[in-house]
C-alpha positions in Angstrom: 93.8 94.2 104.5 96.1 92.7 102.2 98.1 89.6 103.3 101.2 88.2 101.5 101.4 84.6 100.8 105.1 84.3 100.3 107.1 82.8 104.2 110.0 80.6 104.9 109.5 77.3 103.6 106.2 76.4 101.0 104.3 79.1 100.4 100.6 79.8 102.2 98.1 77.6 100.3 94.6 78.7 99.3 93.1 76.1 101.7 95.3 77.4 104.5 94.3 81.1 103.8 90.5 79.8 103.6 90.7 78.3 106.9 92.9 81.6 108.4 89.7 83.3 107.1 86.8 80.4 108.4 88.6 80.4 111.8 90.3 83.8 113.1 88.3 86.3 110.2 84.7 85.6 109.8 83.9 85.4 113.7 85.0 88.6 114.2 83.1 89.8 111.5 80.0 87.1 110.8 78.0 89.8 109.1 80.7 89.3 105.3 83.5 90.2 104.0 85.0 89.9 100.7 88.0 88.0 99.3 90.3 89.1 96.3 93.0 86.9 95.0 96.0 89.5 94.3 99.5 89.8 92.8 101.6 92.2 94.8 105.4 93.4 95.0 107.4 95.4 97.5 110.6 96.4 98.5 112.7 94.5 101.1 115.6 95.9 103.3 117.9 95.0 101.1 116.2 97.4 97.7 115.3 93.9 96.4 111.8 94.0 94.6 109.8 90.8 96.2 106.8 89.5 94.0 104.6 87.4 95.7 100.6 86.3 95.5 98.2 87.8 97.8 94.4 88.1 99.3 93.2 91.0 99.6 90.3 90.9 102.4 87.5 94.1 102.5 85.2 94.2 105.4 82.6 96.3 105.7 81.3 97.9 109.6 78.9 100.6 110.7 80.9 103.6 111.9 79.7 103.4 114.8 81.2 100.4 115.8 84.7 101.6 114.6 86.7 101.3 117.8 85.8 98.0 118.3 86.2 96.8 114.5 89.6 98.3 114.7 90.5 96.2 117.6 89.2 93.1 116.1 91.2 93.8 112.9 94.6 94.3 114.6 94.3 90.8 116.3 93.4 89.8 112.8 96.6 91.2 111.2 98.7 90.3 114.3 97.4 86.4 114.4 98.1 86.1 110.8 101.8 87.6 110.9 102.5 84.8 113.7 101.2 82.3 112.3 102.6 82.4 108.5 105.6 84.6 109.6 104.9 87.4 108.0 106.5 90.9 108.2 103.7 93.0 108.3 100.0 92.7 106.7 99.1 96.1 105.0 95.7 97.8 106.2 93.9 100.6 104.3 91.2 102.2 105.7 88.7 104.7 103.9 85.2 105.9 104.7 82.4 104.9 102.2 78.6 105.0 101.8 77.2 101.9 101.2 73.6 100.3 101.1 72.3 96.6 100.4 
């Protein structure tokens, strides 16, 4: 997921993205994740381009848990759009084989 820092009034902080993560991200998925800071841009109604910071979060789940993950990662995206007024937070989704 990638999540844009820039909202009405200051700016999300690190700290406040850290505790977004500690509170609403990690128990949803306890077993890791990754963060990436990030620089982003995109294009807003009105053609303008919009540069902004952003944290880029990767989580990794067994396949077979998919339908639930998904679940969990829309109230993730959804949560954090409310709470920093956010448009939309960007998911990709891809299918890899990993081992630890």
């Amino acid at each position: 997921m990638f999540f844009g820092t820039d909202k009405p009034g200051p700016d999300v902080t690190d700290h406040q993205f850290e505790r977004f993560v500690n509170d609403v991200v990690t128990p949803r998925f306890p077993d890791g994740l990754t963060v990436l800071a990030g620089s982003g841009q995109w294009k807003d109604d009105n053609g303008k381009i919009v540069k902004e910071r952003s944290k880029i979060v990767v989580l990794l789940y067994p396949k077979d848990g998919e339908q639930d993950s998904n679940k969990k990662i829309e109230e993730i995206r959804d949560q954090y759009e409310k709470k920093f007024l956010q448009e939309s937070v960007l998911r990709t989704d891809s299918t890899e084989h990993v081992s630890f």
